[in-house]
ZAMARGU-4260 file (C-alpha; in steps of 0.2 Angstrom, whole numbers, plus 5000, padded with zeros to 4 digits):
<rodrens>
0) 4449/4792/5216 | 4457/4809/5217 | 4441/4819/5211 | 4432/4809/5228 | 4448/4814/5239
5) 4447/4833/5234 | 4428/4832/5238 | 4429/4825/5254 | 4444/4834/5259 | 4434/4851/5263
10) 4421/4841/5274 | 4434/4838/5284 | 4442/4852/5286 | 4425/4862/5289 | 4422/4848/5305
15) 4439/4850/5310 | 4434/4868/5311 | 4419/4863/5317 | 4427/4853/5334 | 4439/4867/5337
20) 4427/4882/5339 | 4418/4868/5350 | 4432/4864/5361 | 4437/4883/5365 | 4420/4886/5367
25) 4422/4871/5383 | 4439/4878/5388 | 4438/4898/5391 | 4443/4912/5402 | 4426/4910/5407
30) 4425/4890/5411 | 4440/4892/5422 | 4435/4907/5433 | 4420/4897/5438 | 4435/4880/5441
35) 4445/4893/5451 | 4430/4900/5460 | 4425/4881/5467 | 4444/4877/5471 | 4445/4895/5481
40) 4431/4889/5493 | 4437/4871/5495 | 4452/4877/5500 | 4445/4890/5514 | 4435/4877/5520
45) 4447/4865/5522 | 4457/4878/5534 | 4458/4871/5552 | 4450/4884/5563 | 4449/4899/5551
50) 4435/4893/5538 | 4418/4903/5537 | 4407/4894/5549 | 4395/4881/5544 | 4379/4892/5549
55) 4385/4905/5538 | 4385/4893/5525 | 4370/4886/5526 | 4357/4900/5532 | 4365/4913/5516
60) 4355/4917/5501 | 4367/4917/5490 | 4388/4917/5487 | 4400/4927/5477 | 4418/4922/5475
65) 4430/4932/5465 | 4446/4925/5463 | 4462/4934/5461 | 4456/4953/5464 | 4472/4963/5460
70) 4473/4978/5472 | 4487/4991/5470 | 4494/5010/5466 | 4505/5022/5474 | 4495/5035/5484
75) 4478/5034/5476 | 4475/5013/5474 | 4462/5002/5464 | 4453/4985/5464 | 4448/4974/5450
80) 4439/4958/5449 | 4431/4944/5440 | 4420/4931/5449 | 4404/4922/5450 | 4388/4924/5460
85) 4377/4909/5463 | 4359/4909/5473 | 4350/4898/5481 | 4332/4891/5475 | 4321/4898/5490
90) 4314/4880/5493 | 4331/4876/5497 | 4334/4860/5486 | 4350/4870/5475 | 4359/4881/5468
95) 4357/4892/5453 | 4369/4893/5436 | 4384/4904/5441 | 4382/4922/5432 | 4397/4929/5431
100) 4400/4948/5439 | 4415/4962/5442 | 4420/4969/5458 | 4427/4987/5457 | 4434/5000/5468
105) 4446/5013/5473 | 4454/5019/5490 | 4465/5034/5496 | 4481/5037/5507 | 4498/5028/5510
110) 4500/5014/5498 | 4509/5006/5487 | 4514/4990/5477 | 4500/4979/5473 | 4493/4961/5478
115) 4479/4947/5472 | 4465/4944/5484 | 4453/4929/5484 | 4435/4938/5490 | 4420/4927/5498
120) 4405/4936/5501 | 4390/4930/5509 | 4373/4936/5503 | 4363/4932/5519 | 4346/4942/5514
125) 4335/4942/5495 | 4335/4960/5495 | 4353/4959/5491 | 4351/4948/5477 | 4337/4961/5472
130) 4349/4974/5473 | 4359/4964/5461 | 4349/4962/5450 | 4347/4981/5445 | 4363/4982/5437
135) 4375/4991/5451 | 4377/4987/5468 | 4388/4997/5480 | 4394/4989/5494 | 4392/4998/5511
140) 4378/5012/5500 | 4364/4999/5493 | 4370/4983/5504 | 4375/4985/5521 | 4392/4973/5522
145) 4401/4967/5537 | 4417/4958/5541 | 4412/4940/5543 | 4417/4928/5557 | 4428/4915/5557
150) 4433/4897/5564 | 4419/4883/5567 | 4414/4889/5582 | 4411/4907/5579 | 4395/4916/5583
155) 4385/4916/5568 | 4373/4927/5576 | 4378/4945/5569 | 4367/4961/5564 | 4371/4957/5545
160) 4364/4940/5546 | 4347/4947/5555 | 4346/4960/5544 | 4349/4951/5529 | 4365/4963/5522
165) 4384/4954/5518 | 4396/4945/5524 | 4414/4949/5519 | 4430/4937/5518 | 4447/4936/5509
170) 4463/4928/5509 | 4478/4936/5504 | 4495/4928/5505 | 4489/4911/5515 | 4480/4924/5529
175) 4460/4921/5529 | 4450/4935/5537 | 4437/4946/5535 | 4437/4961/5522 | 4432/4980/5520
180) 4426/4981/5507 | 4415/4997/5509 | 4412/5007/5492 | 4416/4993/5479 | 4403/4991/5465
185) 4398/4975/5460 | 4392/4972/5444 | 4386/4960/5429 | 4399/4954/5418 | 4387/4953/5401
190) 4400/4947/5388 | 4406/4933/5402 | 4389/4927/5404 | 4386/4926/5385 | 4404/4916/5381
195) 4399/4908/5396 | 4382/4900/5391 | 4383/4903/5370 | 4369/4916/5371 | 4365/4932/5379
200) 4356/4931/5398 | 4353/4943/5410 | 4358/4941/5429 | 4338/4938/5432 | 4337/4928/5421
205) 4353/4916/5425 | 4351/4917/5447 | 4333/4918/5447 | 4322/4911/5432 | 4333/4895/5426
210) 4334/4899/5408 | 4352/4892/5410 | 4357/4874/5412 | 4371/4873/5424 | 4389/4870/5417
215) 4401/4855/5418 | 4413/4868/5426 | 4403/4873/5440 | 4405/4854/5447 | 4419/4856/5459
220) 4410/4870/5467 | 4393/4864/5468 | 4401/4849/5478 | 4404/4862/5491 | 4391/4870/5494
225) 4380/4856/5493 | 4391/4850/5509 | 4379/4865/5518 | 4362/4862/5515 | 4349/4874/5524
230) 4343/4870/5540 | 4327/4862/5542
</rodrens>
């Protein structure tokens, strides 16, 4: 009996290993930003009279949320950020897999202490998303960007939107506005993606050729966006 109890023993220790590795694997840095990124645009949408209007929402090529940007320094300051970019299938019926991105840049001048933004940018043309694609894009250089409008009844009509550059929004502190964010880099987060999905993908290859299956943490914010279908 012993001698079968010492056999069995490593068997379940190795799928006791086994069930860990698989439960971090579920749970991750990455998992939550993509939560965090769902809750970000729940709660801007659920503010009375200074949520992005619904046009926005449903005429944009794609969305990319990064939570919790830190912003800071004394004099000469810097922005870091993690988030997600999701596109939307050109028939209209969905959304992609979340890939996940960076958002970096630098400004100059009177500054100092340091504070986390929440940053939604509407994508309102493809040639964005190609821009994307290419590894770097720099806001306000490759993408033409624009503060976005506000409250349900703003006019959704704007240059940006015609000529198919960004929309920019953050909320700081409660406040929901649009955001400058002319300069910053955006750019694919390649080890995210890979803890993300278990295997290495390119952006392409996750927004644009559906090599991904969708995660179970991207629920939450599919259930917004799928409040915005495209017009017909």
């Amino acid at each position: 009996m012993r001698k079968v109890i010492l056999l069995i023993l490593p068997v379940f220790i190795v799928c006791f290993a086994i069930a860990g590795n698989g439960a971090h694997a579920e749970e991750n840095k990455w998992t939550r930003l993509v939560v965090e990124s769902g809750r970000v645009l729940s709660e801007v949408q659920q503010m009375p009279d200074q949520s992005i209007p619904k046009d926005l929402l449903r005429s944009c090529s794609a969305i990319a949320i990064f939570p919790s940007t830190v912003s800071g320094g004394f004099g000469i300051g810097g922005k870091y950020g993690q988030g997600i970019i999701m596109v939307r299938d050109e028939t209209g019926s969905g959304w992609s897999s979340p890939a996940i991105f960076t958002i970096t840049g630098a400004s100059f001048g009177w500054q100092i202490g340091g504070q986390a933004t929440d940053f939604i940018l509407l994508i309102m043309g493809r040639r964005c998303i190609d821009g994307l694609l290419q590894g770097k894009l720099k806001l306000g250089a490759d993408a033409s960007i624009a503060v976005g409008p506000v409250g349900r009844t703003a006019d959704a009509s704007t240059d940006i939107q015609l000529k198919g550059g960004i929309l920019s929004y953050s909320r700081s502190r409660g406040l929901f506005a649009g955001a400058k964010l002319g300069g910053d880099v955006i750019s694919q987060h390649w080890d995210g993606d890979e803890t993300l999905y278990g295997r290495r993908f390119s952006a392409r290859e996750i927004l644009l050729e559906n090599k991904t299956t969708m995660p179970k943490c991207a629920d939450s914010l599919l259930k917004v966006l799928n409040r915005y279908p495209p017009k017909r």
